[in-house]
C-alpha positions as CSV (number, residue, x, y, z in Angstrom):
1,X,0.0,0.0,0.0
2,X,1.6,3.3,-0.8
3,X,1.8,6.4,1.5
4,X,0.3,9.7,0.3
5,X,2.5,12.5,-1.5
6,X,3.6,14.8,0.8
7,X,5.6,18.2,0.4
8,X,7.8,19.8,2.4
9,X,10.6,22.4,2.1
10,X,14.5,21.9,2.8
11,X,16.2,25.3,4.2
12,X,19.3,24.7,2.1
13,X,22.1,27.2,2.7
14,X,20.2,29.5,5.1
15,X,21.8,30.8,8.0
16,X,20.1,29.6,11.0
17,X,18.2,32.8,11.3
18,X,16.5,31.9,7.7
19,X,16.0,28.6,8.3
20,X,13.8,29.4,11.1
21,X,11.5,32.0,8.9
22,X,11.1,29.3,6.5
23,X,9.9,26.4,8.6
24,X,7.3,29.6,10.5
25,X,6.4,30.1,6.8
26,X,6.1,26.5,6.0
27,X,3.8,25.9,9.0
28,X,1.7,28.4,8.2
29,X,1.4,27.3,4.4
30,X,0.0,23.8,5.7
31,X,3.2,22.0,4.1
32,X,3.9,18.7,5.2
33,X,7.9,19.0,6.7
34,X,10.9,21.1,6.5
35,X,14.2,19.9,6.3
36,X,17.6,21.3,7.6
37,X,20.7,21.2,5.9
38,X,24.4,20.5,7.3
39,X,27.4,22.1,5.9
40,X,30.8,23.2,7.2
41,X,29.5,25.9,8.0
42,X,26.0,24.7,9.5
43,X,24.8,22.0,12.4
44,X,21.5,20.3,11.5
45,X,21.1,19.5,14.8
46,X,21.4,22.9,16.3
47,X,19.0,24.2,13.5
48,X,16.3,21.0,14.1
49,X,16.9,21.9,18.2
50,X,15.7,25.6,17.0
51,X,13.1,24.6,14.8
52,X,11.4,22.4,17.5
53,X,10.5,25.6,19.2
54,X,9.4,27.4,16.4
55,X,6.7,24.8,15.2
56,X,4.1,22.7,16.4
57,X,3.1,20.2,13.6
58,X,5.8,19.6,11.0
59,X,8.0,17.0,10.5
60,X,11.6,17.7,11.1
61,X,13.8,16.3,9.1
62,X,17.7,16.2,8.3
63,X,19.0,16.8,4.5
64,X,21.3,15.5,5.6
65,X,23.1,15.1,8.9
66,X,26.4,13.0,8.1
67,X,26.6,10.2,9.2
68,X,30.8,10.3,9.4
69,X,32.6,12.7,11.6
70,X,30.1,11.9,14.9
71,X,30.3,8.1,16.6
72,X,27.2,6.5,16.7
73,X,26.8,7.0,20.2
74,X,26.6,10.8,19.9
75,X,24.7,10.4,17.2
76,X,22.0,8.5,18.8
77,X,21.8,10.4,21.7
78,X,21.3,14.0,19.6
79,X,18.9,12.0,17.7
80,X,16.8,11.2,20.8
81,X,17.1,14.5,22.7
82,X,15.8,16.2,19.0
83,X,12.8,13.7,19.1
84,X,12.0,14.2,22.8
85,X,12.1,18.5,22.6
86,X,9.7,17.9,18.8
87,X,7.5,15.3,20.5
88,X,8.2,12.8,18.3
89,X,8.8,15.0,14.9
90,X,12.3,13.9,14.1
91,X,13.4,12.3,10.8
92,X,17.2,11.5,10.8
93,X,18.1,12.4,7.1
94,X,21.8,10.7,7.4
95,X,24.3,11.1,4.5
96,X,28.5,11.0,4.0
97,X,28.9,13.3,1.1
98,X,31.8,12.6,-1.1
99,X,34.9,10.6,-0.9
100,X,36.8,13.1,-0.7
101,X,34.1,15.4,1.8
102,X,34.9,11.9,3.9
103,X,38.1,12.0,3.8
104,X,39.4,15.5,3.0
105,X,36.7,17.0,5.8
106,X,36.1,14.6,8.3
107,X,39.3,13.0,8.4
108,X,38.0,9.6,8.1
109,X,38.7,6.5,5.7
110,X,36.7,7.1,2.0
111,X,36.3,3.6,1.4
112,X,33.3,1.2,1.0
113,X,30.5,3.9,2.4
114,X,27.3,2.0,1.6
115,X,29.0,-1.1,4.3
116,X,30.0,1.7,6.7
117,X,26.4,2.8,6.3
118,X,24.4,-0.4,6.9
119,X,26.3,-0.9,10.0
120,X,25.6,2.4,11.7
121,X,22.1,2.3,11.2
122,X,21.0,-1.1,13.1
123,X,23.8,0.3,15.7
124,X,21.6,3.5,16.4
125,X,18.3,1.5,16.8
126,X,20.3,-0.8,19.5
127,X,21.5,2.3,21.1
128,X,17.8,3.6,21.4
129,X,17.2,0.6,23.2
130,X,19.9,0.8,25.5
131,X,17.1,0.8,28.4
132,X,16.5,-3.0,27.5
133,X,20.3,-4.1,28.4
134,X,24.4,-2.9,27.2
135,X,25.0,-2.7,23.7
136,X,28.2,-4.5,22.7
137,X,29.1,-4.2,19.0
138,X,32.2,-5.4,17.0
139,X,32.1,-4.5,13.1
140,X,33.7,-3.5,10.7
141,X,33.9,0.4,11.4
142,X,32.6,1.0,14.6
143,X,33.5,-1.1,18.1
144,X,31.1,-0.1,21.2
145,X,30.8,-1.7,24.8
146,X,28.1,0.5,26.2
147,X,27.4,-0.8,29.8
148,X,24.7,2.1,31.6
149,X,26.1,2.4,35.0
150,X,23.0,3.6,36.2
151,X,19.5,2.9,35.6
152,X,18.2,4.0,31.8
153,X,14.8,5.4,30.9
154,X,13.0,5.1,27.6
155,X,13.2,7.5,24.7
156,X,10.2,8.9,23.6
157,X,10.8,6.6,20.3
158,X,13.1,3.5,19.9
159,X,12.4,3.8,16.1
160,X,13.3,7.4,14.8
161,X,12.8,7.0,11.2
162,X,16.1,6.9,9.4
163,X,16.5,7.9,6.1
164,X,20.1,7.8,3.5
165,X,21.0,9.9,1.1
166,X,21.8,7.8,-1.9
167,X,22.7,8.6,-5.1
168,X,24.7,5.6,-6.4
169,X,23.0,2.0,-6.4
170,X,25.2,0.3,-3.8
171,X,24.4,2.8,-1.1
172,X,20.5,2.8,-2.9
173,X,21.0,-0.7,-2.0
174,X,21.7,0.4,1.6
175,X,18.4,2.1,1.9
176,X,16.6,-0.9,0.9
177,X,18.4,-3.2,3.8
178,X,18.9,-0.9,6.4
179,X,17.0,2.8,6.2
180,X,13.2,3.7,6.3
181,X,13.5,5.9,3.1
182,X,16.0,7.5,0.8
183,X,16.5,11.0,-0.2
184,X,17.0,11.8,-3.3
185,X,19.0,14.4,-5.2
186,X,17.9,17.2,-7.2
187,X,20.0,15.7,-10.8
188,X,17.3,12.4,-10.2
189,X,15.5,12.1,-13.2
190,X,12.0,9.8,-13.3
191,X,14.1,7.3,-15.7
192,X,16.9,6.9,-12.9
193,X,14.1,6.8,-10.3
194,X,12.5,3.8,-11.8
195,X,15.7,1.9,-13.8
196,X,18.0,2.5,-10.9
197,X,16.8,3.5,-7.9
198,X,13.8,1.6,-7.1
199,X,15.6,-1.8,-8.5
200,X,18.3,-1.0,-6.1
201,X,16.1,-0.3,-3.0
202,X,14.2,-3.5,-3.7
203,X,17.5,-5.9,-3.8
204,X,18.6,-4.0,-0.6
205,X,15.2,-4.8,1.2
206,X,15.2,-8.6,-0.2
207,X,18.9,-9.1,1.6
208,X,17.3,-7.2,4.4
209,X,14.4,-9.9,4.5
210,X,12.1,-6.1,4.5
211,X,9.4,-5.2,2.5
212,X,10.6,-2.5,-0.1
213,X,7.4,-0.7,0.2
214,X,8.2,0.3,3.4
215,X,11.4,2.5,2.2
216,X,9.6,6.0,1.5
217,X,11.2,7.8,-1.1
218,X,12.1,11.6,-1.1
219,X,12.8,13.9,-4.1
220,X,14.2,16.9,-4.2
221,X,13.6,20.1,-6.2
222,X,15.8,22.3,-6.6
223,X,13.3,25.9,-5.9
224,X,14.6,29.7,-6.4
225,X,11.9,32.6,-5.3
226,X,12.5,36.2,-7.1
227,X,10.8,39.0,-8.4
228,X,12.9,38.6,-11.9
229,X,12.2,35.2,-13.1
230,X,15.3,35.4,-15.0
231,X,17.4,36.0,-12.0
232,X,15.9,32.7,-10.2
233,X,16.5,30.8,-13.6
234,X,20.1,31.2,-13.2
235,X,20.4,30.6,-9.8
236,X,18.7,27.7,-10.4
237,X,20.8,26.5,-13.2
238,X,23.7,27.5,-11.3
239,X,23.2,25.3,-8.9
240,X,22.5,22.5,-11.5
241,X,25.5,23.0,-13.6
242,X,27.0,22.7,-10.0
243,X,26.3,19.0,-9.4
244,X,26.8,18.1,-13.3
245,X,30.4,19.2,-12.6
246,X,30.8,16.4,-9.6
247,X,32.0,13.1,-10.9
248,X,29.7,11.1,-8.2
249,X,27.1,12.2,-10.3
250,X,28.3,10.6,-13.9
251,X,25.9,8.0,-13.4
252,X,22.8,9.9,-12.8
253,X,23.4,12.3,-15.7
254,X,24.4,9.0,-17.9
255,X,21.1,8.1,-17.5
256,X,19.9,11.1,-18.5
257,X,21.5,11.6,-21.4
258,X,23.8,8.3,-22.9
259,X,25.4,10.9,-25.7
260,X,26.9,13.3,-23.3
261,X,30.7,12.9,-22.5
262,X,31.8,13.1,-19.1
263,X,34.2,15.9,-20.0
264,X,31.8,17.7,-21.7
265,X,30.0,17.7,-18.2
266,X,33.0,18.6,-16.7
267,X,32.9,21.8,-18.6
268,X,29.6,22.6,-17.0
269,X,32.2,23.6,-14.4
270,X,33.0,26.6,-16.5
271,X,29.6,27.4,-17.0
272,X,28.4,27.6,-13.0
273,X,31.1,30.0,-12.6
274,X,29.8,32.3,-15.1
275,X,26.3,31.9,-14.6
276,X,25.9,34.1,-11.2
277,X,27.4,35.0,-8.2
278,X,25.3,32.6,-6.1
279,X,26.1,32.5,-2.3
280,X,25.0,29.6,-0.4
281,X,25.1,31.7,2.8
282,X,22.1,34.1,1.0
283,X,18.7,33.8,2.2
284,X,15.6,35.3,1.2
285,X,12.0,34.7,2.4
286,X,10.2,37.1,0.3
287,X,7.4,36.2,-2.1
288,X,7.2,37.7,-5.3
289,X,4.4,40.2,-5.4
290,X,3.5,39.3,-8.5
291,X,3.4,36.1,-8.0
292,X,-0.6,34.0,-7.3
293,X,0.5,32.3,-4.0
294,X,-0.7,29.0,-3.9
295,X,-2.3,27.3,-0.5
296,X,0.3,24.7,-0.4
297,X,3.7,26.1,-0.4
298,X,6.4,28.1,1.5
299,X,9.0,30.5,1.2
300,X,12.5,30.6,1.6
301,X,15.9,29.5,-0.2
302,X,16.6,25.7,-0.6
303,X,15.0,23.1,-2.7
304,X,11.3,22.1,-2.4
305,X,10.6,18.1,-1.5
306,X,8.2,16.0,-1.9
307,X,8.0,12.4,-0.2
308,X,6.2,9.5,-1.8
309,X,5.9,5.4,-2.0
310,X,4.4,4.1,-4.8
């Protein structure tokens, strides 16, 4: 049985300032979530802690929180604190970023992040349950021997919903086995969706022994609000040209488009550069007067999402 559409709206790039205007704006638009971003220069879970306070109904999500750089343990306690203050709101939206974001950023080893992946998640949900006994782990990547040395309550939830960024199949795969969704990326097209990704999501869940139905599935949209609708067409294909420049994402835009050379892409570089002076640290939460507001939708920088399982 499938869930019903939902949209949502993730503050990408905002400073924390914005990111709280937009998930106001959202609430007040009826939208479904919003979703805050991580960067160098931003915490995820300082902005969800924030938005917690500024709204009653949404879902909270991560897009994303990485998932290298924090041990599980802190990890799964931020995780639990961020459910308790939003009353049960939180979506962890977990992610690694690049190779060389893993290695270059975070100081950890690039290698085989789909396996680092499907080990952390089952870790978390036995550290949520760290009220039913110690939680001893030996793997691969992470070693734990969590003995409580005094008496440990229940978290509000032993099963926050974990979702993976995926882009590639093997961590798509990941999803499938491990995660209770996967978020997409704005370069997904509705051919990779449903030649790639689903495929992939459905051998992850049959090693998994899960049902794939039960992986939701989030795409992005990559959303610019301006008074020029020139200006927010180049912002917007800023951005794009952006992520066509990033070798990860070959295979999506091989996919797309069989005919197009990987260096030719890699020109796209040239082209991002000269298309705008984007800032990812600009926000602006101003709708265009000229613009026929629609019930459904809310203001802000960042990319527009929408959530499905069919």
């Amino acid at each position: 049985m499938s869930r019903p559409t939902t949209y949502g709206v993730s503050t990408l790039g905002c400073a924390l300032e914005g990111m709280l205007s937009v998930a106001r704006a959202a609430e007040d638009a009826e939208l479904d979530a919003v979703w805050a971003s991580e960067f160098y220069t931003h915490s995820a879970t300082v902005a969800l802690a924030a938005m917690t306070y500024a709204t009653e109904r949404l879902r909270l999500g991560s897009s994303i929180m990485y998932g290298v750089g924090r041990s599980p343990l802190v990890l799964a306690t931020e995780l639990r604190d961020l459910d308790q203050l939003s009353g049960g709101r939180i979506v962890a939206g977990l992610g690694n970023g690049t190779k060389r974001m893993i290695s270059d950023w975070h100081g950890w080893d690039p290698d085989a992040p789909a396996v680092r992946m499907e080990e952390l998640v089952p870790l978390l949900r036995q550290i949520w349950r760290l009220h039913e006994g110690p939680v001893r782990h030996e793997g691969c990547f992470y070693r734990m021997n969590l003995v409580p040395t005094a008496p440990v309550s229940a978290p509000l939830r032993t099963e926050i919903p974990v979702m993976l960024a995926a882009v590639r199949p093997r961590m798509c795969e990941a999803a499938g086995r491990v995660a209770d969704g996967l978020a997409g990326h704005p370069l997904f097209t509705v051919k990779y969706v449903q030649e790639v990704v689903r495929p992939a999501i459905a051998r992850g869940a049959a090693r998994g022994e899960r049902d794939p139905a039960g992986c939701e599935l989030l795409g992005m949209v990559i959303s610019v609000i301006h008074e020029d609708r020139e200006h927010a067409r180049r912002e917007a294909a800023a951005q794009l040209a952006f992520y066509s420049s990033v070798k990860t994402y070959d295979q999506v835009l091989d996919a797309f488009s069989a005919r197009a050379s990987r260096s030719a892409r890699r020109s796209r570089a040239a082209t991002w550069r000269r298309c705008t002076r984007w800032s990812p640290t600009r926000c602006s939460t101003r709708w265009p007067s000229s613009a026929r507001r629609p019930r459904r939708s809310a203001t802000g920088c960042g990319a527009s999402r929408a959530s499905s399982t069919t």
